[in-house]
C-alpha positions in Angstrom: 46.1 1.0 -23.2 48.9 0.9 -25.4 50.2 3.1 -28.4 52.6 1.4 -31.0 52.9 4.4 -33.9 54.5 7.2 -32.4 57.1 9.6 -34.3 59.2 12.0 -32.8 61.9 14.8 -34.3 63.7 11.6 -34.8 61.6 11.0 -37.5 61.8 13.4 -40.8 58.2 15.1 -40.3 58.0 14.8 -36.2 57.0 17.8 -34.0 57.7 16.5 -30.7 60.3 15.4 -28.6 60.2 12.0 -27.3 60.0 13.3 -23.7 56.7 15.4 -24.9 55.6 12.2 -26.7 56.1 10.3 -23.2 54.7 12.8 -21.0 51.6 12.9 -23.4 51.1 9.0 -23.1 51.8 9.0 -19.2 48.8 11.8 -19.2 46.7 9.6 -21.4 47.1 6.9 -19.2 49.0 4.3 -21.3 50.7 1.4 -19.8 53.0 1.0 -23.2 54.2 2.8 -26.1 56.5 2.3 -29.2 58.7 4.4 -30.8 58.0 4.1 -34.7 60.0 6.2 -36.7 60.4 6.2 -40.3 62.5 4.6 -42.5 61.5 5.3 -46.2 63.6 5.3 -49.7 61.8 7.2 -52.1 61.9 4.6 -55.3 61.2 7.6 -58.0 64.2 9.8 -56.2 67.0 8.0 -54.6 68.6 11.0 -53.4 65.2 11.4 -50.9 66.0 9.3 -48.3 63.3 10.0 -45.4 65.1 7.6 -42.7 66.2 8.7 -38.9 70.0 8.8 -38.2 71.5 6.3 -35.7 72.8 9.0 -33.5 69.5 10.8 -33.6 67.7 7.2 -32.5 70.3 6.4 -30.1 70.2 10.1 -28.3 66.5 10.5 -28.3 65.4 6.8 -27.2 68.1 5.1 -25.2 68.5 6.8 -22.0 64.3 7.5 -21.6 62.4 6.2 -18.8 59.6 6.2 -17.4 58.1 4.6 -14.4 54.6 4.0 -15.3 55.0 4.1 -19.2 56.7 0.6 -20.6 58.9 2.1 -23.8 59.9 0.0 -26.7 61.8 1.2 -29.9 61.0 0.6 -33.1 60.1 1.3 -36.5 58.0 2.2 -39.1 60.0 1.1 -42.7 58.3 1.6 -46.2 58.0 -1.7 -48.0 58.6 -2.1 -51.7 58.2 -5.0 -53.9 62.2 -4.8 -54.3 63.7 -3.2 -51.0 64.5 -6.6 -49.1 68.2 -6.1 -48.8 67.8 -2.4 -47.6 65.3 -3.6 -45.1 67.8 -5.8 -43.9 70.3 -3.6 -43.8 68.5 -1.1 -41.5 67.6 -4.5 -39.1 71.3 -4.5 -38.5 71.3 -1.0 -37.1 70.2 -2.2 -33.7 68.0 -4.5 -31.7 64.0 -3.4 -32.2 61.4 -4.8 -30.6 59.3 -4.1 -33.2 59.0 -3.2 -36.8 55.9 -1.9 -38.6 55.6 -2.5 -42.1 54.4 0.2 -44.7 53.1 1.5 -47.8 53.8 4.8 -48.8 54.8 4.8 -52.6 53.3 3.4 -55.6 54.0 3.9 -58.9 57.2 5.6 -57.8 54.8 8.2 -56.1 53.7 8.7 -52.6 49.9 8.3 -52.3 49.8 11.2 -49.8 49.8 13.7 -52.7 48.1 15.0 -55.7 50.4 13.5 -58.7 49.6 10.2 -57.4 46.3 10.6 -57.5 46.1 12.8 -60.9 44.3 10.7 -64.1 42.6 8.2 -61.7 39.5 7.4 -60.4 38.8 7.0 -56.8 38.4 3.6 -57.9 41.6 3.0 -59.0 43.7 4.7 -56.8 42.2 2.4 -54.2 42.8 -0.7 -55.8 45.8 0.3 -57.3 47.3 0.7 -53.8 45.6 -2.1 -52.9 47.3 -4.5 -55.7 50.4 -2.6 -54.5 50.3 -3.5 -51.0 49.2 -7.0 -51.7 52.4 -7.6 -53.6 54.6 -6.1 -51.0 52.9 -8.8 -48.2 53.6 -11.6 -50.8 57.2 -10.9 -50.9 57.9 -8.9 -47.4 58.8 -10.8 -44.7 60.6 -8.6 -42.0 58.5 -6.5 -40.3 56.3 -7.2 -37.8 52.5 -5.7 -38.4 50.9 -4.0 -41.8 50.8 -0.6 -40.9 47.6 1.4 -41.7 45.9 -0.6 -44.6 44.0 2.2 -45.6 46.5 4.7 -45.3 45.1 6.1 -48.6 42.0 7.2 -47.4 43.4 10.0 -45.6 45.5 11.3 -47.9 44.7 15.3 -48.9 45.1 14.0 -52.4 41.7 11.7 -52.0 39.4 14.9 -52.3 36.2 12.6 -51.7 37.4 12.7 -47.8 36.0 8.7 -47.5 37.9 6.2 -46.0 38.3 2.6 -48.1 35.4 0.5 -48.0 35.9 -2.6 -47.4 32.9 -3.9 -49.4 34.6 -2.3 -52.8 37.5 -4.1 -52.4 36.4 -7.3 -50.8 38.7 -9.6 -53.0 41.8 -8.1 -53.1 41.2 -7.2 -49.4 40.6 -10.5 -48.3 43.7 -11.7 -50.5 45.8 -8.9 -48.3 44.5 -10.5 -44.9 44.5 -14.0 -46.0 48.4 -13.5 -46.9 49.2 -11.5 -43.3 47.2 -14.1 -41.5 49.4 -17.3 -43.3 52.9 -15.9 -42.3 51.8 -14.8 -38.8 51.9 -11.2 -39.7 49.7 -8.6 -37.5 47.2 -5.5 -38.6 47.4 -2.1 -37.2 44.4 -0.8 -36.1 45.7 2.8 -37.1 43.3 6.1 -35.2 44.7 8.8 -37.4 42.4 8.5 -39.7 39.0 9.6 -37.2 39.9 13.4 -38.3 40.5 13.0 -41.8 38.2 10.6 -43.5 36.0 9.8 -40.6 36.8 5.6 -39.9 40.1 4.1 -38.0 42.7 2.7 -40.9 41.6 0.0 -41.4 37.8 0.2 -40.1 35.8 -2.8 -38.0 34.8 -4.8 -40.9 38.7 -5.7 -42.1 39.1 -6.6 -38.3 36.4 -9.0 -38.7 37.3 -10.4 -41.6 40.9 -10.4 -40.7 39.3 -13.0 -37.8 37.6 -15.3 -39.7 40.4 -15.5 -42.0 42.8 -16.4 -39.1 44.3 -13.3 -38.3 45.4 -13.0 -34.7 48.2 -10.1 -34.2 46.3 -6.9 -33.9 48.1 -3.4 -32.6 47.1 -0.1 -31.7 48.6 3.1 -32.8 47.6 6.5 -33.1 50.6 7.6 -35.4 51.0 10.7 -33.4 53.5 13.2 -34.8 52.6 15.5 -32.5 51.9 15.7 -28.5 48.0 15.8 -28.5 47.9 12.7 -30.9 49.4 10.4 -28.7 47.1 7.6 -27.3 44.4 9.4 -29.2 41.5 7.1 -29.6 42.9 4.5 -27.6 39.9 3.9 -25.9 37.7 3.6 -28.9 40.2 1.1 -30.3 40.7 -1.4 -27.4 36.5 -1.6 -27.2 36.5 -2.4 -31.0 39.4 -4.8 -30.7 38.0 -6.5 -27.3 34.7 -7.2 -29.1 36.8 -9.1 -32.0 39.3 -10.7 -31.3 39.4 -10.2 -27.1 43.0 -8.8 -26.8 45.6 -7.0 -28.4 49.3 -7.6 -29.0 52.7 -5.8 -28.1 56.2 -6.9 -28.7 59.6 -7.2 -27.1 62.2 -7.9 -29.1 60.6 -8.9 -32.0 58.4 -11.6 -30.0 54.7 -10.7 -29.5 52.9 -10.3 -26.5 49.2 -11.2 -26.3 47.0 -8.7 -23.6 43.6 -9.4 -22.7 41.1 -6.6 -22.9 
């Protein structure tokens, strides 16, 4: 089993060390994990810059080992439709092995909160997002894997506690995967949403569709920020993945690894 979100104290909101993170995993029984931690420029407040400090990385991640647990470092940077160059720039900090692209902020707002969510529908905050991250794929193209398509869906500020249907969004949703799928890009099969809105982020039928649309890169994470989330769900995620697509995919610098489940 493998877990490719993880945040630590490295990150702005981790609880955990990353020897707590790695002891957790080793007592989950994962073969591999993946350091993830943010790197996010606030587009409505430049001064908020929510992005880990090289010493903190270097400190926390390079000197950690672990017999049983393969450890990779990467992480998790907030795509914009205009952040290119600053994605770039953080590359250059050091050598990942992998890079999860995200969505966190649209309409100069983060989606995790009321304001975002204040004068719209449910409706629209969905396909705003939606439009949002489609744009970002379009002109994105140095990251690895989407990160938690649905991220929305478990925001406190979506008070109907549901997760994003695929079936309301079918389109623009199939636009999304048809994009990731054309320039190789991977999906995260994201558990963190189980507790909050009831369905992984994204659920089974983008998977499916993600398939038939060509899709192949698929990853696991659990997004733990904290000890007991680590590797949660693994289980659950590697018997949905298995059933679709038959594997599921790590990486090593930057290249991706195919493992049959």
């Amino acid at each position: 089993m493998f877990d490719y979100h993880i945040h630590t104290r490295v990150s702005f909101d981790g609880k955990q060390s990353a020897q707590e993170a790695l002891a957790a995993a080793e007592a989950a029984g994962l073969r591999e994990i993946c350091f993830t931690d943010h790197v996010d420029y606030d587009p409505g407040n430049p001064a908020n810059v929510m992005a880990f400090s090289n010493e903190d990385y270097h400190k926390a991640y390079d000197n950690l080992k672990n017999d049983r647990v393969k450890i990779r470092r990467g992480m998790e940077f907030g795509l914009t439709t205009d952040n290119q160059a600053q994605l770039k720039k953080d590359l250059a900090r050091r050598n990942f092995d992998f890079v999860l692209g995200s969505i966190h902020f649209v309409e100069g707002r983060d989606v995790y909160f009321a304001p975002y969510w204040q004068g719209k529908t449910q409706e629209q905050a969905e396909r705003i997002y939606l439009e949002t991250t489609l744009a970002c794929v379009e002109c994105q193209e140095d990251y690895d894997v989407l990160a938690h398509l649905t991220y929305i869906g478990k925001a406190p500020g979506n008070v109907s506690g549901l997760p994003v249907l695929y079936a309301n969004h079918r389109a623009l949703v199939d636009e999304i995967l048809r994009v990731l799928a054309k320039k190789g890009k991977g999906l995260e099969l994201n558990t963190s949403g189980k507790d909050r809105c009831g369905a992984f982020l994204p659920d089974e039928p983008y998977f499916r569709r993600f398939r038939e649309l060509g899709g192949e890169i698929v990853t696991i994470g659990s997004d733990a920020h904290s000890a007991d989330r680590v590797g949660q769900y693994s289980q659950d995620a590697c018997r949905l993945l298995k059933d679709i697509f038959g594997h599921v995919c790590t990486f090593e610098n930057r290249q991706v690894r195919f493992h049959q489940l």
